[in-house]
C-alpha positions as CSV (number, residue, x, y, z in Angstrom):
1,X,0.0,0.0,0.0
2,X,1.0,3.8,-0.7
3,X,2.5,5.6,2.1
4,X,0.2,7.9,3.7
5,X,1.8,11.2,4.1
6,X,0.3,13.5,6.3
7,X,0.6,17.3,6.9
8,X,3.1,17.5,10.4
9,X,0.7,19.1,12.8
10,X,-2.1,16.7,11.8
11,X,0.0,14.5,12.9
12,X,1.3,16.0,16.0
13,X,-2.1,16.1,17.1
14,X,-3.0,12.5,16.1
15,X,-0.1,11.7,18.3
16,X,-1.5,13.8,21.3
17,X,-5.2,12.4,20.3
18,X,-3.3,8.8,21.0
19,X,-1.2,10.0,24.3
20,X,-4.2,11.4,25.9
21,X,-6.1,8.2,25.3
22,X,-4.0,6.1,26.5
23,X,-2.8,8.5,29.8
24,X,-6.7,8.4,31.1
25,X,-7.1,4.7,30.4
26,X,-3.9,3.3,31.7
27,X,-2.3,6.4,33.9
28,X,0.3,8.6,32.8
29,X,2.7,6.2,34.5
30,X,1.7,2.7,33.5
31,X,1.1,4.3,29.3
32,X,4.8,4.0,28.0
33,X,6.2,5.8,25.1
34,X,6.5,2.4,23.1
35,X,2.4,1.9,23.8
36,X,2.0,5.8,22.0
37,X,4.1,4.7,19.3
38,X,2.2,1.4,18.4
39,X,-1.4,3.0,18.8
40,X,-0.1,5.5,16.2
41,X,1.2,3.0,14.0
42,X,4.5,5.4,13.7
43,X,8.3,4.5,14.5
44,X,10.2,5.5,17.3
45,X,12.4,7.7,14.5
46,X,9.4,9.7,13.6
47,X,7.9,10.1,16.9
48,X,11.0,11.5,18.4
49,X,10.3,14.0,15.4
50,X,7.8,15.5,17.5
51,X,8.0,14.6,21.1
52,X,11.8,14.1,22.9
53,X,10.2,12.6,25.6
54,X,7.4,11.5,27.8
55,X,7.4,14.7,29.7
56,X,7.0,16.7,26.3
57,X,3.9,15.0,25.4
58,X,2.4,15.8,29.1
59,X,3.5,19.5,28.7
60,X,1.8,19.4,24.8
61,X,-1.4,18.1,26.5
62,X,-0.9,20.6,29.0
63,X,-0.8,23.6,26.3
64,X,-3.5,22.3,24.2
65,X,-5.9,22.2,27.5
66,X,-4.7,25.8,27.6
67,X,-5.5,26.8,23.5
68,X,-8.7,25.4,24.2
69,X,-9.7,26.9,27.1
70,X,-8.9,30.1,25.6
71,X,-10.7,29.8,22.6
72,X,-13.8,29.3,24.6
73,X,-13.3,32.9,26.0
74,X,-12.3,34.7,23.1
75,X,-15.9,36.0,22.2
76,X,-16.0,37.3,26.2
77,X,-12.3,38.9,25.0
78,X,-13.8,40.6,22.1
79,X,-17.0,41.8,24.0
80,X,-17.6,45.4,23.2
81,X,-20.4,45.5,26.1
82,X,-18.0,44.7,28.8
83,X,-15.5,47.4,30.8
84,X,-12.6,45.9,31.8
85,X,-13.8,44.6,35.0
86,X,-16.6,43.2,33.7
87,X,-14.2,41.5,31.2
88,X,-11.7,40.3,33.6
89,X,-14.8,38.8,36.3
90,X,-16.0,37.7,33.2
91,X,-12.8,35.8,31.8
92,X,-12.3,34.5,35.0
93,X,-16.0,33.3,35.8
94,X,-15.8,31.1,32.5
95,X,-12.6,29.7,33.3
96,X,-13.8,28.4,36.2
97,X,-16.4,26.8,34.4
98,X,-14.5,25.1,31.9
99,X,-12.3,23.6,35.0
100,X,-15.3,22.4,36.4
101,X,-16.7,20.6,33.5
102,X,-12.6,19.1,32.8
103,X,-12.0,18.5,36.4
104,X,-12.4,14.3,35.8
105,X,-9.8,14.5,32.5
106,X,-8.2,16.7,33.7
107,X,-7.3,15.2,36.8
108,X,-7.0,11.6,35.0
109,X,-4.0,13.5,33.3
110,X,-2.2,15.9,35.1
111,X,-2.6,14.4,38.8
112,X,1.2,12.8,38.5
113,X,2.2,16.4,38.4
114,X,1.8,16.7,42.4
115,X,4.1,14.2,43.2
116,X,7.4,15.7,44.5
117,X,9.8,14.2,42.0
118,X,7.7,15.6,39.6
119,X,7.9,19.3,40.6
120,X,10.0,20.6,37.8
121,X,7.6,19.2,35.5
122,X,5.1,20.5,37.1
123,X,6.2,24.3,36.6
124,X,7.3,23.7,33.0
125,X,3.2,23.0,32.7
126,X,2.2,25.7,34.5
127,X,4.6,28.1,32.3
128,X,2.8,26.5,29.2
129,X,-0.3,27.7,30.8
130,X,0.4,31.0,31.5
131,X,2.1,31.5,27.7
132,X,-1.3,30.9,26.7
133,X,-3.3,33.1,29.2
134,X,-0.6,35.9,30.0
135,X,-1.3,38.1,26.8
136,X,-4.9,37.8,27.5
137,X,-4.9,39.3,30.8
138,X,-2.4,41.9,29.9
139,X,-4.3,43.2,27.3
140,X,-7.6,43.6,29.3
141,X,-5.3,44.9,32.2
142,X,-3.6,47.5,29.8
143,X,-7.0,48.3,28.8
144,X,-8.3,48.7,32.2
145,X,-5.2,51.1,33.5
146,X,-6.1,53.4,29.6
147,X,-9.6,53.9,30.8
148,X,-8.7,54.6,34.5
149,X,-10.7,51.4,36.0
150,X,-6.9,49.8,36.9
151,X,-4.2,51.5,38.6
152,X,-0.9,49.7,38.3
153,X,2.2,50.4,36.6
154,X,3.0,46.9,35.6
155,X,0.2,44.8,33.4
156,X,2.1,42.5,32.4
157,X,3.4,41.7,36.5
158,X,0.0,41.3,37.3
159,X,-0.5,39.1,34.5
160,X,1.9,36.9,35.7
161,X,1.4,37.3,39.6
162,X,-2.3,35.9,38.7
163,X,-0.7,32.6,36.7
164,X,2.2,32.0,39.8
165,X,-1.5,31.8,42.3
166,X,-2.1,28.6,40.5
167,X,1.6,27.6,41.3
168,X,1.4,28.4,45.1
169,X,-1.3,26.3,45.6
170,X,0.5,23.2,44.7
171,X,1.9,21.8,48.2
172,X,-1.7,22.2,49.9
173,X,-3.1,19.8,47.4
174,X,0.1,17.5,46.9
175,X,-0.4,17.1,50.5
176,X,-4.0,16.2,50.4
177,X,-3.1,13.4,47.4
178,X,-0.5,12.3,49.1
179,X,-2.5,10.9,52.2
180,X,-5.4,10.4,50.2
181,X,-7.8,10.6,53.6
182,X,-11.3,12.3,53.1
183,X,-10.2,14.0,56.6
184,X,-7.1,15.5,54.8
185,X,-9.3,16.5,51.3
186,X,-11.7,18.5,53.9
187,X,-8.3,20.6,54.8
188,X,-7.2,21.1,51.6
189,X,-10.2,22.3,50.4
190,X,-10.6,24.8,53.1
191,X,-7.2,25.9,52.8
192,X,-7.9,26.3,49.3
193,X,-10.9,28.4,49.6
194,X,-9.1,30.5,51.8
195,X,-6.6,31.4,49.8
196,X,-8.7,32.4,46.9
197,X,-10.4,34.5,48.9
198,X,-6.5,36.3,49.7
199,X,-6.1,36.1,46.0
200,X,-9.1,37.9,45.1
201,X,-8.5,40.7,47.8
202,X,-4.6,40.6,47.2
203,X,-5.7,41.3,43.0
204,X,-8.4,44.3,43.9
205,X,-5.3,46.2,45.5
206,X,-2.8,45.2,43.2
207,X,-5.2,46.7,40.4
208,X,-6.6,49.6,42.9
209,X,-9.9,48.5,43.3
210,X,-12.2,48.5,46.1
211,X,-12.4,44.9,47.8
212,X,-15.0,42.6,46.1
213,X,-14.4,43.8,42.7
214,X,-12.6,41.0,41.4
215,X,-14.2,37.6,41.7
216,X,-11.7,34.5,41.3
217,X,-14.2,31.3,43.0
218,X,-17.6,31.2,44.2
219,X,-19.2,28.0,46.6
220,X,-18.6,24.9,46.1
221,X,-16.0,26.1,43.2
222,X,-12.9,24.6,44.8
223,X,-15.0,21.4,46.1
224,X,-16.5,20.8,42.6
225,X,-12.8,20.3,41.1
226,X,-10.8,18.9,44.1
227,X,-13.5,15.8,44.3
228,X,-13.5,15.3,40.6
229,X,-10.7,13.7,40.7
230,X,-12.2,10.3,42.7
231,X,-15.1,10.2,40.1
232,X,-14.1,6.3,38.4
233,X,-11.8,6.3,35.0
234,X,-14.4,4.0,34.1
235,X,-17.2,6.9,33.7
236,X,-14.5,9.2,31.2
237,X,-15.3,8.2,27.9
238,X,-12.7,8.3,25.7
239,X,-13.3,8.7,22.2
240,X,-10.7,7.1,19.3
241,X,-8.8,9.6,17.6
242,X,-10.8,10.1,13.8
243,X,-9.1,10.8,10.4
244,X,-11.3,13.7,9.4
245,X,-11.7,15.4,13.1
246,X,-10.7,19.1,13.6
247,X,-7.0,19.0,15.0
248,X,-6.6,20.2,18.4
249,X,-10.1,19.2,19.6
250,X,-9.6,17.4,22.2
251,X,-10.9,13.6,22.0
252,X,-13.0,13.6,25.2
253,X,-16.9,13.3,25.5
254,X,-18.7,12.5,28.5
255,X,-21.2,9.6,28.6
């Protein structure tokens, strides 16, 4: 049969489509490299094209799950209706959202990350992350200091002082995975909410703005994801990669 030659990021993302399969089914540690090679029907050669390592094809996944959640706030981006706050609360509400609905995949993929000898990995995620989301936030911040609703003389250090909250957190809920008691969860997740509510008061007067403005969790937010994670692999439905599918849509569905 003819060699089937295929344009380089449709094939990147078949290879991710095959990765993330196999990572929720199996477990990012028990899915080797040699098992993504064989469901791609690739060899080693040109899979090294793309990916020089495991790692790489967590931190790919990692970006992606970041591309896509942005593309699902680009119309709240290109609002006209919305000031800047109402942007930024609005940007931030959705983002929520989309964790919420994720949590269970998302969880299924990245939970390895909070293990202590993976820590460096872990930041080289997060920094995919905020690649993603950084210009975002600068640009409504920017527009938000032109109109007078922001008062700060760095947008793009807030930017990033937002992304490094997500990177404090980590050692409260390594801690609660690492026991893995309900009793240890329940401290977790009240750390947690605490320290969103800091966050949110520490952002209004980074940005000038009276406390309350800036909304980053509501109830039951941190609850909702934190106990995704012991919903069963067996209820994450994971749909085979397809020829003709949109690359960079992720291969998930729920039941």
């Amino acid at each position: 049969m003819p060699r089937i030659v295929k344009h380089p990021e449709l094939r990147r993302e078949e290879l991710l489509d095959h990765a993330q399969a196999l990572f929720l089914t199996h477990g990012y540690d028990k899915a080797s490299l040699n098992d993504v090679i064989a469901a791609a029907g690739i060899s080693k050669g040109a899979f090294y094209h793309y990916f020089p390592s495991k790692e790489a094809l967590l931190e790919a996944l990692a970006e992606r799950f970041a591309k896509q959640a942005l593309a699902g706030v680009e119309d709240i981006v290109a609002d006209p209706a919305l000031d800047p706050l109402g942007r930024l609360n609005a940007l931030l509400a959705k983002s929520r959202q989309a964790k919420i609905e994720t949590a269970a995949e998302a969880w299924a993929l990245f939970e390895t990350l909070f293990r202590p000898e993976n820590l460096v990995l872990f930041h080289r995620i997060n920094l995919a992350a905020s690649a993603s989301f950084s210009p975002v936030l600068v640009e409504i911040i920017r527009q938000g200091v032109a109109d007078g609703t922001f008062r700060t003389f760095d947008p793009e250090g807030v930017a990033d002082i937002v992304m490094q909250f997500g990177m404090a957190t980590h050692d409260v809920i390594a801690k609660a995975f690492a026991s893995g008691s309900d009793a240890d969860m329940e401290v977790a997740i009240e750390a947690l909410e605490k320290r969103v509510r800091l966050y949110e008061i520490a952002l209004d007067r980074i940005l000038g703005l009276p406390d309350g403005s800036i909304r980053m969790g509501e109830p039951g937010y941190v609850r909702a994801v934190m106990t995704a994670r012991r919903c069963s692999p067996s209820v994450i439905a994971v749909a085979p990669p397809s020829k003709d599918r949109e690359p960079g849509r992720a291969p998930l569905r729920r039941p």
